[in-house]
N, C-alpha and C positions, 0 to 999 in steps of 0.2 A: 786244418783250422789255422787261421791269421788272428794273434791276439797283438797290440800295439798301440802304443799314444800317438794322437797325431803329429805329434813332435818327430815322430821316430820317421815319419814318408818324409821324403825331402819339397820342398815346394819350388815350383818354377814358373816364371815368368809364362806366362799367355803371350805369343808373339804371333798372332794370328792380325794381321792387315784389320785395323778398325775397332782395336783394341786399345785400351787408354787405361794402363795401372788397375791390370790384371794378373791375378795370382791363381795356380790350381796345385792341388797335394791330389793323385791318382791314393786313395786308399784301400779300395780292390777291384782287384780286375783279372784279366788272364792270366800275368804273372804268377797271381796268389790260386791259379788252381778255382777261380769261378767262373763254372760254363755260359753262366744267361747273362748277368752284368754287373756292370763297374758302377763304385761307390767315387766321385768326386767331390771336395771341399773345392769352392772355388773364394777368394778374397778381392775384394775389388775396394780400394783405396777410394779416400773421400774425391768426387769428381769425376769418376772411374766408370767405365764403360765396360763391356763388351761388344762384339761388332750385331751390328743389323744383320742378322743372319735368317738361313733356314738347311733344314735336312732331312731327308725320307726316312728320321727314326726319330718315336718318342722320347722323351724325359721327362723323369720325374724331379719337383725341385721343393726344397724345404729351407726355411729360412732363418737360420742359428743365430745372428746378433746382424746392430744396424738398422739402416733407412734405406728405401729406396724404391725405385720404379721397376717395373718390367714392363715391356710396349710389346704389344699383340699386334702386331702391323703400324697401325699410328693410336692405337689405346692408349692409355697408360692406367696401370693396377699399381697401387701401395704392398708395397714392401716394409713387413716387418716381422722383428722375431715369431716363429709360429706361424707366418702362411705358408699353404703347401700351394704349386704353380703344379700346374700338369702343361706341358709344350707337347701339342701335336702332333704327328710328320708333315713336313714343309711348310707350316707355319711362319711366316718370319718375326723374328722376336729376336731382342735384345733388354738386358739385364743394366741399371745406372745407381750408382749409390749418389744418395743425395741429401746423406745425413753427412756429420762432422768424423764417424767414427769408421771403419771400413766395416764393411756390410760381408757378411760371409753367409754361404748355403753353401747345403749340401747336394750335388746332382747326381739322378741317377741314370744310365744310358746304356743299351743293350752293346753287349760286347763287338758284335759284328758292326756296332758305330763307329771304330777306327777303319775300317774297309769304305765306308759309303761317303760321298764326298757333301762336303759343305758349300753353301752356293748362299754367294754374298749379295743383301740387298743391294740394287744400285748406288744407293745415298750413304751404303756403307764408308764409314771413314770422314762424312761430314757433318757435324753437331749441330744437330736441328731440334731434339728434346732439349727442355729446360724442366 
């Protein structure tokens, strides 16, 4: 059993190509001894992106404090505390805080999601949501 404040994971910078003042805290995963999947806090600063992505495994996503968009291809769904997002496999989507205050959720992703690769929208890396 893993008991901990989120204080206690360390949080690191999102440095994935197409990423704009992103933060993620890993709070379980293989590490901690869970076979099926990882728990992620992800933070995204007011302005803040993640990339225009997609990937051959689902997540589950829930939404702890903040504003903001998530885009289903060219969608775009409100974000705010309390919605749950389901992304999924190969979807492309990306997450935009678009309030004043950093927009944080929590994602959940099957463990064998660090083995399968990530494949970047085209337009990844150029800010075409508003």
């Amino acid at each position: 059993m893993k008991v901990c404040q989120i204080d206690d994971v360390a949080q690191k910078q999102v440095d994935m190509p197409g990423t704009k003042d992103c933060k993620v805290r890993w709070l379980v995963g293989p590490t901690d001894g869970a076979p099926n999947f990882a728990m992620r806090q992800f933070e995204v600063a007011p302005g803040g992106f993640t990339p225009r992505h997609s990937h051959p495994y689902e997540h589950e996503v829930f939404v702890l404090s903040g504003e903001g968009k998530v885009f289903c291809g060219e969608t775009p769904h409100v974000l705010k505390p309390g919605t749950v997002v389901y992304v999924a496999p190969d979807e492309i989507h990306q997450f935009k805080n678009s309030g004043p205050t950093p927009l944080k959720f929590l994602c959940l992703v099957p463990n064998d999601s660090m083995t399968k690769p990530i494949q970047q929208a085209p337009e990844c890396g150029v800010e075409t949501h508003q």
